[in-house]
N, C-alpha and C positions, 0 to 999 in steps of 0.2 A: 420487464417489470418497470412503470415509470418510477421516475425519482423523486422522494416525498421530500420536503425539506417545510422546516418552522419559515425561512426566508428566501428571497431572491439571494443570487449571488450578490455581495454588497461590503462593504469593508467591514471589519474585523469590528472594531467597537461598536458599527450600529449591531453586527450580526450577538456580540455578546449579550449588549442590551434587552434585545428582542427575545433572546432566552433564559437570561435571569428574569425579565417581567413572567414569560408564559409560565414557569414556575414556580415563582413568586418566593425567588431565592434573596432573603432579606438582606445578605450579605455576600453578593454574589456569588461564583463559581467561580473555583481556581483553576481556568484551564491554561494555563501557562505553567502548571506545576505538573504536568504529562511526563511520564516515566518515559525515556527513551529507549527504542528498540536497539537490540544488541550488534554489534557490527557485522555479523556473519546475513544479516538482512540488507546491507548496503550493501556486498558481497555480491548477492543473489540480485541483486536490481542492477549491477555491473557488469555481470556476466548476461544477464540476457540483453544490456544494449549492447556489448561486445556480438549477440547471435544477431541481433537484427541485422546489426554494421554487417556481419557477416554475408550473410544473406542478401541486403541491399544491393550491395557492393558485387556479388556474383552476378545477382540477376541482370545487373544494370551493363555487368561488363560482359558476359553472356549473349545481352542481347546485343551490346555492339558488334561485338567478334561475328554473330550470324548473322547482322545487316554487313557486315565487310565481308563476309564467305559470300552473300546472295549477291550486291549489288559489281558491276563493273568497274567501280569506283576502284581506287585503290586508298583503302584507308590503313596505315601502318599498324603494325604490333604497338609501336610506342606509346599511335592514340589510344587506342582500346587499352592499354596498360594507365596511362594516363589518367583516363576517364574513370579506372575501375580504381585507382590511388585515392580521385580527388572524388568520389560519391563515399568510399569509406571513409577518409575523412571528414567530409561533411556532417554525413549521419556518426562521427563519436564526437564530434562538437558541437552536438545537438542532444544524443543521445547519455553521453555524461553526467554533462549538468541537470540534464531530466532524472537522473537516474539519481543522482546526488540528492536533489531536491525531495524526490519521493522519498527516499528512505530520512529526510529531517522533518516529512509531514506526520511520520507515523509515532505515536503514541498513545498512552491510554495511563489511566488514574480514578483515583477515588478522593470524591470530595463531599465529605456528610455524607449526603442521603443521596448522593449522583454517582454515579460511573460512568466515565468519562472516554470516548474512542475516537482517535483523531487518524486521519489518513490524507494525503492529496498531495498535489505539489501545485500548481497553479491557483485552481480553485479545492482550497481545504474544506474540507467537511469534519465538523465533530459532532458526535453524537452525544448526550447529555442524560444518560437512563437512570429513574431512580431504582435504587439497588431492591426497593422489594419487590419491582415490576420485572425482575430477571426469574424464570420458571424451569431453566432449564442452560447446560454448556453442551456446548458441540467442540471438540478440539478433533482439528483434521492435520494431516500430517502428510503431507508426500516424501515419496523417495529422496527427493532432495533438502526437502525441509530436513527429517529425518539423519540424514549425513551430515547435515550444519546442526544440528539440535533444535531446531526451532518449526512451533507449530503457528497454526493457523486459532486460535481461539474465539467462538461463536456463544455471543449471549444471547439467548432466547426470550423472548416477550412475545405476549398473546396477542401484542397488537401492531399497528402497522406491518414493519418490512418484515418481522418474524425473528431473524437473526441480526444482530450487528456485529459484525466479524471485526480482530487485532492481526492483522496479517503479520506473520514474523514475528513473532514474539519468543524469548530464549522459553521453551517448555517446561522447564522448571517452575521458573521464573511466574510464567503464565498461569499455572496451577496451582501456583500460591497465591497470586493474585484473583484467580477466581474464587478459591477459597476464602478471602478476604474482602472479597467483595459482596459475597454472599454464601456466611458460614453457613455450613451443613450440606448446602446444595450437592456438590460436588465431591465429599468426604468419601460417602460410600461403595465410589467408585474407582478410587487411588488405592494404589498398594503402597504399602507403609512399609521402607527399610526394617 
């Protein structure tokens, strides 16, 4: 599915400007007041650059170990341990800070008449929906989500991408905020202590 966006990639203040004008938010939008997602999310973005490292890091030393079994050469245990040391560290001092970063892009809010869903680490992206254009929630949950408490929550609109998803959000947490974000929607679908 291509990627729709109000702007090019472009710095932060022109990208705000550009969408307080297209909405014709008199007093702009607070999106630096984004609720932060709970730590059991930075968690889960830790752990799977701990699996890539992992992964990396075999394949790479894998594939030396069987270029030193095929070739005449005599290339030691040392190298191929060596090699397979300095690719996993590579990739968690790449992988880390990437992973740190993603989990400070993610938040979401409500401002007046907006709802607000932020995600990204490099190039952040937020989403800016007015709250009566929301028709429907989707909340998805993996097995893992699940075991950390934290769902996947999907606000539906009739138009563009369909869904704009909160990845990691505490479940509770998220369910009151959909509820809050658009009473009633979501009510008759919660069971109630």
């Amino acid at each position: 599915m291509p990627k729709r966006a109000l702007t090019p990639e472009m710095p932060r203040k022109g990208a705000r400007h550009a969408a307080e004008a297209a909405v014709r938010a008199r007093s702009g939008i607070a999106f630096d007041g984004l609720r932060a997602h709970p730590r059991a999310a930075l968690r889960r973005r830790i752990v799977r650059a701990l699996a890539v490292t992992a992964v990396v890091a075999s394949v790479v030393g894998g594939g030396l170990w069987t270029l030193a079994a095929a070739t005449p050469l005599e290339i030691g245990g040392g190298a191929v341990g060596a090699a397979f040391l300095g690719t996993a560290l590579l990739t968690l001092l790449v992988g880390i800070p990437y992973a740190v970063g993603c989990f400070r892009g993610l938040g979401h809010g409500i401002d007046g008449r907006f709802l607000l869903l932020r995600k990204g680490m490099a190039a952040r992206s937020t989403v800016a929906l007015k709250r009566e254009s929301v028709i429907g929630w989707t909340v998805r949950r993996s097995p893992f989500q699940r075991w950390s408490g934290l769902a996947t929550l999907g606000a539906t609109v009739a138009a563009g991408r369909g869904v704009h998803e909160a990845r990691d959000v505490d479940c509770g947490q998220g369910l009151a905020f959909a509820e809050e974000a658009v009473p009633g929607l979501l009510a008759p679908f919660l069971e109630r202590d």
